[in-house]
C-alpha positions in Angstrom: 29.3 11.4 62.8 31.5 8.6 63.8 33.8 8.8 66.5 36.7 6.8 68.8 36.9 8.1 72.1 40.3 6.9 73.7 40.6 7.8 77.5 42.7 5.8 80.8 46.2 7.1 79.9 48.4 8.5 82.1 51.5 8.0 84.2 52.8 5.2 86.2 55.5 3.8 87.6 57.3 0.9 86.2 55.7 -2.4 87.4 52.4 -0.9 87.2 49.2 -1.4 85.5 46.6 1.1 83.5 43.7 0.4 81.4 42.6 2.2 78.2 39.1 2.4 76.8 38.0 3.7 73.3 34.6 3.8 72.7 32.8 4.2 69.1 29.9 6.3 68.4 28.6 6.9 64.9 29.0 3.6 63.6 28.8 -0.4 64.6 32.3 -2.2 65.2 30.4 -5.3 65.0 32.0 -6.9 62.4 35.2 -5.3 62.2 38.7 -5.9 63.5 39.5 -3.2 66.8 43.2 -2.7 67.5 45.4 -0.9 69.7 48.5 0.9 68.3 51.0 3.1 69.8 53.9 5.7 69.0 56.5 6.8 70.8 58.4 9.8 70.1 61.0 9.4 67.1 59.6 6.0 66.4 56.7 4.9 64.2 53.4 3.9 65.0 53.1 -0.1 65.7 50.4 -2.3 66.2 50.3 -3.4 69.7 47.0 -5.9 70.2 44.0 -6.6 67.8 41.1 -8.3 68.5 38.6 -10.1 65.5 35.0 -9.4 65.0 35.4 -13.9 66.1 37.3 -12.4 69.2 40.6 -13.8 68.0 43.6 -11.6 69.3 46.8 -11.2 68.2 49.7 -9.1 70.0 52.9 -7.5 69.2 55.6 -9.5 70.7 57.0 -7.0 73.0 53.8 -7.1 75.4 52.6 -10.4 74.6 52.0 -11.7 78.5 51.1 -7.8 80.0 48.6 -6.7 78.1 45.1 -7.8 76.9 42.7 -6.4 74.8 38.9 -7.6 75.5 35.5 -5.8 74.0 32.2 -5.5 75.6 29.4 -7.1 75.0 27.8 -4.8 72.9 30.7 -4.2 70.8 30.6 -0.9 71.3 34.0 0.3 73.8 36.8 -1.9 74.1 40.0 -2.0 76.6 43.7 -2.7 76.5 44.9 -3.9 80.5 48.2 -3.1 80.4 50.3 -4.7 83.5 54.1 -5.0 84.2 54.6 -1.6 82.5 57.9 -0.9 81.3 59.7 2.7 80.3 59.5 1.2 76.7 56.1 1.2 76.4 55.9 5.2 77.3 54.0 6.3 74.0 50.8 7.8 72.9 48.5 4.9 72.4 45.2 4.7 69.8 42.3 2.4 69.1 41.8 2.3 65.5 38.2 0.3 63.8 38.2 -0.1 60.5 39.4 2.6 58.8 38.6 5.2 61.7 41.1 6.3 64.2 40.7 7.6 67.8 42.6 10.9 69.1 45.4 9.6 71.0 46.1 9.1 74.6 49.4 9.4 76.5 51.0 6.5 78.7 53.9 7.6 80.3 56.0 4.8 82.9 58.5 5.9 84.7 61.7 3.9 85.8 
């Protein structure tokens, strides 16, 4: 049975940092791409980081510089550090591995 675990949201005050994990059971990631998306309410649901089975990551340029996405060393949970949070990046965030995707978790900044 394969599932993505998502967990670290919250709230937080502008300026301030949190850091999601989503870990898969079920499967291996190994060899796939990981990503973190988000959606905030009345918008659709964007791409914010991915990171390569090579770790190559990518990000979307609106936190380009704040967050990072890393994996562990067994490939099995990886993380998004989110610093210098904004109000804009309040949204429900999910960690998505090849074609599965984890239950969502809420990241709320307040200004």
């Amino acid at each position: 049975d394969v599932q993505l675990q998502a967990s670290g949201g919250g709230l937080v005050q502008a300026g301030g940092s949190l850091r999601l994990s989503c870990a898969a059971s079920g499967f291996s990631v190994d060899d796939y791409a990981i990503a973190w998306f988000r959606q905030a309410p009345g918008k659709e649901r964007e791409e914010v980081a991915k990171i390569t089975s090579g770790s190559v990551t990518s990000y979307a340029d609106s936190v380009r510089g704040r967050f990072t996405i890393s994996r562990d060393n067994a490939g099995k949970t990886w993380y998004l550090q989110m610093n210098s949070l904004k109000p804009e990046d309040t949204a429900v965030y999910y960690c998505k591995a090849a074609s599965f995707w984890g239950r969502g978790t809420l990241v709320t900044v307040s200004s």
